[in-house]
mmCIF file of the C-alpha atoms, coordinates in Angstrom:
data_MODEL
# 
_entry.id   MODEL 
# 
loop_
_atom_site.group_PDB 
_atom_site.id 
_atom_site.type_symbol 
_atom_site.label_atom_id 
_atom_site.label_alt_id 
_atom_site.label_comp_id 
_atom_site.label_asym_id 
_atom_site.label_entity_id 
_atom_site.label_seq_id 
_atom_site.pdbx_PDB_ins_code 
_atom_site.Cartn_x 
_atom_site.Cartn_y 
_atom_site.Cartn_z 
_atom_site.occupancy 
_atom_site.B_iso_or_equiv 
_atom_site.pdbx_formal_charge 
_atom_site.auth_seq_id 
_atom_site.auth_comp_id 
_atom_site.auth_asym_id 
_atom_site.auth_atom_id 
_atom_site.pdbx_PDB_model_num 
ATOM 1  C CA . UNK A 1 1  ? 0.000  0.000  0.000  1.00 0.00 ? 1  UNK A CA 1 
ATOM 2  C CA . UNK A 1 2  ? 3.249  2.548  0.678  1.00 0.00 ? 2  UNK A CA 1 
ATOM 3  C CA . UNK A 1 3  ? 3.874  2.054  -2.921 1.00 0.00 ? 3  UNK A CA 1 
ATOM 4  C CA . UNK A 1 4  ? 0.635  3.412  -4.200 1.00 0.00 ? 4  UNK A CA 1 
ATOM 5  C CA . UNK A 1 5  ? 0.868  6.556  -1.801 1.00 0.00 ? 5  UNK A CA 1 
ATOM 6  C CA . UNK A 1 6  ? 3.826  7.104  -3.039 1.00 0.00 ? 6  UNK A CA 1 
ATOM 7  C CA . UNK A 1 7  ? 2.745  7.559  -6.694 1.00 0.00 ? 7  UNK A CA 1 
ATOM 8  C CA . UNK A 1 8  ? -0.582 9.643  -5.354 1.00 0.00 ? 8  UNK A CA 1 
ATOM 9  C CA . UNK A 1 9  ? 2.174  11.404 -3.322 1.00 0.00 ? 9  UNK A CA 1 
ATOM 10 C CA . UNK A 1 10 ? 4.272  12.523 -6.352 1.00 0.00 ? 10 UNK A CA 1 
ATOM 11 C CA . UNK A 1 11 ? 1.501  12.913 -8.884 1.00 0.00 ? 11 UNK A CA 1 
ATOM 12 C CA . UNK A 1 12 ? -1.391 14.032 -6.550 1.00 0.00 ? 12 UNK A CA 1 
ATOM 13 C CA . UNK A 1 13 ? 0.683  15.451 -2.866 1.00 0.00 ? 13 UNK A CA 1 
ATOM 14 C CA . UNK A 1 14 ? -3.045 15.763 -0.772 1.00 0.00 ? 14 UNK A CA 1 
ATOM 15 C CA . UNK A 1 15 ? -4.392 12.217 -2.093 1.00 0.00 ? 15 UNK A CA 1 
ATOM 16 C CA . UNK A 1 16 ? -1.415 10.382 -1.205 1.00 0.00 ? 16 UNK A CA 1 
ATOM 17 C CA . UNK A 1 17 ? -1.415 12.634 2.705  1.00 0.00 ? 17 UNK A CA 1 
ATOM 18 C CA . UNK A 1 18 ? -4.892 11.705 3.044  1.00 0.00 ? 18 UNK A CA 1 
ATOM 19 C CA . UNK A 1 19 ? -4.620 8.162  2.125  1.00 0.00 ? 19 UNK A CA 1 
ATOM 20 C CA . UNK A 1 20 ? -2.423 8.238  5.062  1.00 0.00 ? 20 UNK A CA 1 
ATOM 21 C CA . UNK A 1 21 ? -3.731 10.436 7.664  1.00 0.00 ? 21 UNK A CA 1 
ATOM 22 C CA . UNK A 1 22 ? -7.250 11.556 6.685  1.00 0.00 ? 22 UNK A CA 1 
ATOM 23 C CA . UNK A 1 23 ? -8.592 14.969 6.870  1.00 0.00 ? 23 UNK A CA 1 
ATOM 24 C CA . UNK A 1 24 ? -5.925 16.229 9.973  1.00 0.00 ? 24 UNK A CA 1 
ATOM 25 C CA . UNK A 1 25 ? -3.570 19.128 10.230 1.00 0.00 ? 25 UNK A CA 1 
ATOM 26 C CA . UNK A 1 26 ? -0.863 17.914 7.789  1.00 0.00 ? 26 UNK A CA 1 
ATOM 27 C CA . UNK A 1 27 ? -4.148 17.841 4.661  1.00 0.00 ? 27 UNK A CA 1 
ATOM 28 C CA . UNK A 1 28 ? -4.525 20.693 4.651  1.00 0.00 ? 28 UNK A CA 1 
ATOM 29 C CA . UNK A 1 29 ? -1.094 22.164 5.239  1.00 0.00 ? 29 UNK A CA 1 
ATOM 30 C CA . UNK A 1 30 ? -0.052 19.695 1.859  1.00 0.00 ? 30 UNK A CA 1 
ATOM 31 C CA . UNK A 1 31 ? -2.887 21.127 0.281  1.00 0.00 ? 31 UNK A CA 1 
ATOM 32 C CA . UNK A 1 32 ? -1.352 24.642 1.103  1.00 0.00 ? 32 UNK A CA 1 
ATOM 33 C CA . UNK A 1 33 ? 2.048  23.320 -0.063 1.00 0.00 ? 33 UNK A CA 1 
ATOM 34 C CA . UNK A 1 34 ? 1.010  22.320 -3.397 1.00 0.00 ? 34 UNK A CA 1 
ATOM 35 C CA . UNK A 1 35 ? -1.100 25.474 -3.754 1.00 0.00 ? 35 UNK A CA 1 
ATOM 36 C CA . UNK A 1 36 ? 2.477  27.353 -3.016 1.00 0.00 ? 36 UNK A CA 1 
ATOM 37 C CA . UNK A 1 37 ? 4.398  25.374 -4.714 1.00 0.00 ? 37 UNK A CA 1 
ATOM 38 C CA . UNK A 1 38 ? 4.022  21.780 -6.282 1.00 0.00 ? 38 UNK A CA 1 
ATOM 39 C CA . UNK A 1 39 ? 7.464  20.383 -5.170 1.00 0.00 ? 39 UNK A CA 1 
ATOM 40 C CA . UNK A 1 40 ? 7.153  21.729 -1.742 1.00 0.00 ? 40 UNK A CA 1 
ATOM 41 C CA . UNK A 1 41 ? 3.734  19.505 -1.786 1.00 0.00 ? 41 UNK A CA 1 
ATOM 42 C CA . UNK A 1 42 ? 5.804  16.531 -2.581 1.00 0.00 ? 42 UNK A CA 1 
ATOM 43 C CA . UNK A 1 43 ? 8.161  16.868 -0.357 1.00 0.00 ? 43 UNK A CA 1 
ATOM 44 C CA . UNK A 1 44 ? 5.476  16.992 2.327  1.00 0.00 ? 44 UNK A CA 1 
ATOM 45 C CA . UNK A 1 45 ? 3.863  14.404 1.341  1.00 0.00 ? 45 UNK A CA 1 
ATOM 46 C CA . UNK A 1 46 ? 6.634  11.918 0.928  1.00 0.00 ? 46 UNK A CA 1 
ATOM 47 C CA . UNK A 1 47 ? 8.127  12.583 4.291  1.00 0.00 ? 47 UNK A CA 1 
ATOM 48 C CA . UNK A 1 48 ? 4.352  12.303 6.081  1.00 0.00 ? 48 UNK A CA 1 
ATOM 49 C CA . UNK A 1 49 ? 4.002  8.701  4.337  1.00 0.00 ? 49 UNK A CA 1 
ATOM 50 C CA . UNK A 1 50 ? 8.034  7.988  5.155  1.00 0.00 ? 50 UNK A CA 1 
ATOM 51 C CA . UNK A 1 51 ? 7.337  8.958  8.595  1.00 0.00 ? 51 UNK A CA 1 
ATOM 52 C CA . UNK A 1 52 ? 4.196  6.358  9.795  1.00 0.00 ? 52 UNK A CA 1 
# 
């Protein structure tokens, strides 16, 4: 399952952050990433999934 939140997490940063931690803080500050920036949303988002 890490595998496909990866992929959501580099082509979609929120899907792959809310496959793993549901509608909580670090949503919507990913959604806020990617808004800012899409890398920055990546980055987020890979290090939430790395880090459960």
């Amino acid at each position: 399952m890490d595998i496909i939140r990866l992929i959501f997490a580099i082509i979609l940063p929120p899907v792959g952050v809310f496959l793993q931690v549901g509608f909580g803080m670090h949503f919507w500050l990913n959604i806020l990433l990617t808004l800012l920036g899409y890398i920055p949303g990546i980055i987020h988002a890979v290090w939430v999934i790395a880090k459960k």
